[in-house]
N, C-alpha and C positions, 0 to 999 in steps of 0.2 A: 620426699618424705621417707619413704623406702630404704632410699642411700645413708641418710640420716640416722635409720634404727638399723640398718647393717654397719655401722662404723660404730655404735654405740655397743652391740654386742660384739663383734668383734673387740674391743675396746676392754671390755669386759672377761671377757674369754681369754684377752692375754692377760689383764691383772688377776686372773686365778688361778694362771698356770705359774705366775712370775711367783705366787704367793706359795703355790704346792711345791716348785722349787726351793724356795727359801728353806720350808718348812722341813722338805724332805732333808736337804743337806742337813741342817741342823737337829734335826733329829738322828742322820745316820753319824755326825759328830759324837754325838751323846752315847752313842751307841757303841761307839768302837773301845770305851773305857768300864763299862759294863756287861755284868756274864746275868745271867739266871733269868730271875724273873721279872727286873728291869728290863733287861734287854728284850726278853719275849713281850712286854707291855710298849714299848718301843716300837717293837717292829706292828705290832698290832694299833697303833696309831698313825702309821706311816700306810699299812695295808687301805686303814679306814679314809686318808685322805688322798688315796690315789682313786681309789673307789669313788667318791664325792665328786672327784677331778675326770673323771669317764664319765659319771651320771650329768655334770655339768654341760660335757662336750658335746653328750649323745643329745641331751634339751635344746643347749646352740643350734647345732647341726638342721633338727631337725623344724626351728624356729624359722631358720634361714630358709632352708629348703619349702617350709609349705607361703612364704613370706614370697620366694620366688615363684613358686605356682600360681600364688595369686593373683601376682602382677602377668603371667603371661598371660593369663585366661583371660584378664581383664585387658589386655594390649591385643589378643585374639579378638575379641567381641568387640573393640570397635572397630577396628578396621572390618569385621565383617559388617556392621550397622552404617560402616561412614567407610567406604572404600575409596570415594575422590578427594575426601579428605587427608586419606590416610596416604592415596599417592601422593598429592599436593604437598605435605608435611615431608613426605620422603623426598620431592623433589627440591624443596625450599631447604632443607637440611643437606643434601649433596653439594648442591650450589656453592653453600655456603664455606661447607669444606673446602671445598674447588677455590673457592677464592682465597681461603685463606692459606691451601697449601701453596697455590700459584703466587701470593708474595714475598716465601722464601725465597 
């Protein structure tokens, strides 16, 4: 589930960078044929979406990051509740590796 909303935000994060890309070239196109107060309204919509595109990144960022906290604390607190479980898991999950790298 975890994995699922980190591939979606991430997902997301790239179509708004691909978008602030877009945007930004095509605004600084417009840009290179214009003097005065286009231009400075230009560059001041270009300001504003790179602005939006940091305030994005910084929300991502820190979506991910307390989305990871949560799960270790929650990956901490069982193995402290369930520790023969939690080797048992650890050992039936090694195994398994084991086997499978051992069929290359």
């Amino acid at each position: 589930m975890a994995s699922k909303s980190a591939k979606t935000a991430q997902e997301i994060l790239m179509a708004d960078f691909q978008a602030l890309v877009r945007d930004t070239e095509k605004l600084l196109a417009d840009t290179a044929n214009l003097a005065g107060d286009q231009a400075d309204e230009l560059r001041e919509q270009i300001h504003d979406r790179l602005a939006e595109a940091r305030e994005s990144l910084q929300l991502t960022q820190d979506s991910v990051r307390a989305r990871g906290q949560e799960a270790i604390s929650t990956a901490e607190e069982y193995v402290q509740q369930n520790p023969w479980q939690a080797i048992g898991i650890a050992a039936g999950v090694g195994l398994l590796i084991g086997l499978l790298a051992n069929r290359r």
